[in-house]
Rosetta silent file (secondary structure, phi, psi, omega in degrees, C-alpha in Angstrom):
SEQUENCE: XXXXXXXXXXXXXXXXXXXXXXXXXXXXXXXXXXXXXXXXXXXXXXXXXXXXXXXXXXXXXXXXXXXXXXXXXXXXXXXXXXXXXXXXXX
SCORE:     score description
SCORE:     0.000 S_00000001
   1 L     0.000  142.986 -172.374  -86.199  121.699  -30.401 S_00000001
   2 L  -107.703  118.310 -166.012  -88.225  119.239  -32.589 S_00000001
   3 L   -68.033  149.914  167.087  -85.721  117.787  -35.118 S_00000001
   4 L  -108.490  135.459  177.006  -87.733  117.589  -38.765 S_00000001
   5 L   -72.241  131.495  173.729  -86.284  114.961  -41.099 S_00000001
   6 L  -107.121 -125.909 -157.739  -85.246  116.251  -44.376 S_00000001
   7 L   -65.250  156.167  173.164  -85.221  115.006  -47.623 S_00000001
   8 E  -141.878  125.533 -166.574  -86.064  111.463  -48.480 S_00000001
   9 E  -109.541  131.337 -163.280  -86.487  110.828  -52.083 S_00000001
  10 L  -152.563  179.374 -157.463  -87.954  107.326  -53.500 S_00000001
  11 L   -89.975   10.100 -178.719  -88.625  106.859  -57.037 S_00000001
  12 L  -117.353  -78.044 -145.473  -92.019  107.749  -56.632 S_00000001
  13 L   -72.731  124.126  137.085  -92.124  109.830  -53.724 S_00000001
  14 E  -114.466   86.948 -161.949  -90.641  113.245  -52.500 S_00000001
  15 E   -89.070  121.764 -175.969  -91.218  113.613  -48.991 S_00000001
  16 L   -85.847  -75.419 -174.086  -90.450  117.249  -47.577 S_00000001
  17 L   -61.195  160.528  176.380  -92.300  117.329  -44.624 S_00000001
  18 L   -83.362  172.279  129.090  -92.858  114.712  -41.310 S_00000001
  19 L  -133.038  155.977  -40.754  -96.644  114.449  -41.351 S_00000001
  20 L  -105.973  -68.588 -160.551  -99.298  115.644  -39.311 S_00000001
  21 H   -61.096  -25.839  165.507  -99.472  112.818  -37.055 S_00000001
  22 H   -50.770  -49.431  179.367  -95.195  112.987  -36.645 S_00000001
  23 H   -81.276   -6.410  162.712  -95.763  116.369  -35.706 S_00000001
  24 H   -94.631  -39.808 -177.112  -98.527  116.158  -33.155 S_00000001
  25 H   -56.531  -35.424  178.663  -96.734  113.093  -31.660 S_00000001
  26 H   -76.945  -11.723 -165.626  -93.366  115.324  -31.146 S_00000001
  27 H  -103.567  -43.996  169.382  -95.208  118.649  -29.808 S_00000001
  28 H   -51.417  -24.555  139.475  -97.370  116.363  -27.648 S_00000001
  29 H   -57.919  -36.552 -156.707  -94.092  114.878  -26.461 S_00000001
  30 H   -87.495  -34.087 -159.738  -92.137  117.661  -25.899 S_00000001
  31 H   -82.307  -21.440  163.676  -95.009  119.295  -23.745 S_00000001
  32 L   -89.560    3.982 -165.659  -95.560  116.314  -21.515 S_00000001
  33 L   -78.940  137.855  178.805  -91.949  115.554  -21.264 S_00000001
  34 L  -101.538   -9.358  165.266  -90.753  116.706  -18.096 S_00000001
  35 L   -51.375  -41.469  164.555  -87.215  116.878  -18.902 S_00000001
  36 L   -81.042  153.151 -169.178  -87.403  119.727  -21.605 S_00000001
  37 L  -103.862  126.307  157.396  -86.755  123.158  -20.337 S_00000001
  38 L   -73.657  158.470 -177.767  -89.810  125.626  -21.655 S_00000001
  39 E  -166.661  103.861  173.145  -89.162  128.998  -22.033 S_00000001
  40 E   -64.479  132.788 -165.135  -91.779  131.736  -23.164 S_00000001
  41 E  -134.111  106.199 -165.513  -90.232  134.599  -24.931 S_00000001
  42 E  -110.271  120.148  152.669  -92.265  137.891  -25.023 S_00000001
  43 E   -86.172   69.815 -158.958  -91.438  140.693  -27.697 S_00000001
  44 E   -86.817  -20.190  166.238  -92.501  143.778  -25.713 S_00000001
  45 E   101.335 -145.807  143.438  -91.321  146.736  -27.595 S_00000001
  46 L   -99.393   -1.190  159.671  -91.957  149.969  -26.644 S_00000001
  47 L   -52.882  -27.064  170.704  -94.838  148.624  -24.400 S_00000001
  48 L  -104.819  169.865 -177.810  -92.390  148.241  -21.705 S_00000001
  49 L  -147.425   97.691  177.732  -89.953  151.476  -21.100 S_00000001
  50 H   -37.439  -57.751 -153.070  -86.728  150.152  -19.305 S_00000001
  51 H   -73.228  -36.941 -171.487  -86.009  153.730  -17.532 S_00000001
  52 H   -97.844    0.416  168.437  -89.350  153.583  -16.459 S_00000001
  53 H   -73.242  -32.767  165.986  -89.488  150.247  -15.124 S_00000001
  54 H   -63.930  -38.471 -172.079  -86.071  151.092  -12.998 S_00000001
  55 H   -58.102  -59.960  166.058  -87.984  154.057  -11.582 S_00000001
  56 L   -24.637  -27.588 -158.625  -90.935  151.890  -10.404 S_00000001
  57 L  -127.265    4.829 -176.461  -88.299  149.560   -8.482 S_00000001
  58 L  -133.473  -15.728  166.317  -86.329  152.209   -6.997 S_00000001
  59 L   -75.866  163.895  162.420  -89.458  154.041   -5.650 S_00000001
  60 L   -49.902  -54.997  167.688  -91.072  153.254   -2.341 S_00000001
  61 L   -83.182   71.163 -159.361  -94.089  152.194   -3.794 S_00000001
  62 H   -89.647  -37.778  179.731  -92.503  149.906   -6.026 S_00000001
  63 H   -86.485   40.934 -143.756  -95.072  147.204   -6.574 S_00000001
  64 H  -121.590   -3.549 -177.844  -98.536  149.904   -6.859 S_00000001
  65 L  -101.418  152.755 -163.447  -97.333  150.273  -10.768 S_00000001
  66 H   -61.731  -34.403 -172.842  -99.533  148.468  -13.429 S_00000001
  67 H   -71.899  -34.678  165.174  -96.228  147.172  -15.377 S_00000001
  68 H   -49.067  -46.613  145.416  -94.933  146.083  -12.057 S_00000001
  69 H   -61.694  -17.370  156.071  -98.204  143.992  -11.743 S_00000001
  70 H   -65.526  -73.163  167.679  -98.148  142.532  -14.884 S_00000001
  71 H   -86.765   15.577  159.199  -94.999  141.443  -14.498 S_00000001
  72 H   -68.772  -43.435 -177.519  -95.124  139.858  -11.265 S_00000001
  73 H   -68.482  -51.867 -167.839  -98.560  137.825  -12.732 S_00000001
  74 H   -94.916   37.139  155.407  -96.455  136.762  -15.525 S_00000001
  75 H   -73.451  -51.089 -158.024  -93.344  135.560  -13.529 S_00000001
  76 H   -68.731  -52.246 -166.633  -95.458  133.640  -11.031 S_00000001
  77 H   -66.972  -17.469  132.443  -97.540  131.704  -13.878 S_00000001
  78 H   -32.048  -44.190 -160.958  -94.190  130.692  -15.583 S_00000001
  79 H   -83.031  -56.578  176.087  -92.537  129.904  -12.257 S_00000001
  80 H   -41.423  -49.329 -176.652  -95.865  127.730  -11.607 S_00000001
  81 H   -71.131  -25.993 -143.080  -95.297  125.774  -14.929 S_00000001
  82 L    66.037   32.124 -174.178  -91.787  125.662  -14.595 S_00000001
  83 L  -124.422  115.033 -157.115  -91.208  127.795  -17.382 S_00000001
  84 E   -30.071  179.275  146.060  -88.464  130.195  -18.152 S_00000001
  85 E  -177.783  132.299 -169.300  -89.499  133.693  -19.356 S_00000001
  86 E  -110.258  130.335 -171.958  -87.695  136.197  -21.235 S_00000001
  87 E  -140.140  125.232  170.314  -89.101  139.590  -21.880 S_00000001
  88 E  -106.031  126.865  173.119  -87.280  141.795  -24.641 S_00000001
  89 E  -153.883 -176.733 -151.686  -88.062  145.260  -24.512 S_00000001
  90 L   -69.138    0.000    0.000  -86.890  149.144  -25.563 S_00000001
């Protein structure tokens, strides 16, 4: 998480915000840092349908469905980055 400073009040001044270059320096940190753990978070909806993703895994032909391929591509390219992913869906 990228801490933001908050207020700092000067008799002139009210500074809300870091700016621009504090906040490219921290997201360009965090993403070369190898220490923080990434994590992608997908809001899927009714695009995915839990009951029918257990059927798909409980059939014989479990990986020949399109959702199953999907989410096998995006497991591996997270797993490649090293970066969780969480998929919320109905």
């Amino acid at each position: 998480m990228v801490q933001l400073r908050g207020l700092v009040v000067s008799s002139k001044t009210l500074k809300i915000f870091p700016s621009e270059k504090e906040i490219d320096d921290a997201i360009k940190g965090a993403l070369t840092n190898q220490s923080w753990q990434r994590e992608v978070w997908i809001g899927a909806a009714r695009l995915l349908d839990r009951s029918d993703l257990e059927d798909d895994l409980r059939s014989p032909r479990a990986n020949s469905g399109r959702q199953m391929l999907y989410l096998d591509t995006l497991f591996t390219t997270c797993d490649r980055r090293s970066t969780g992913l969480r998929i919320y869906y109905h």
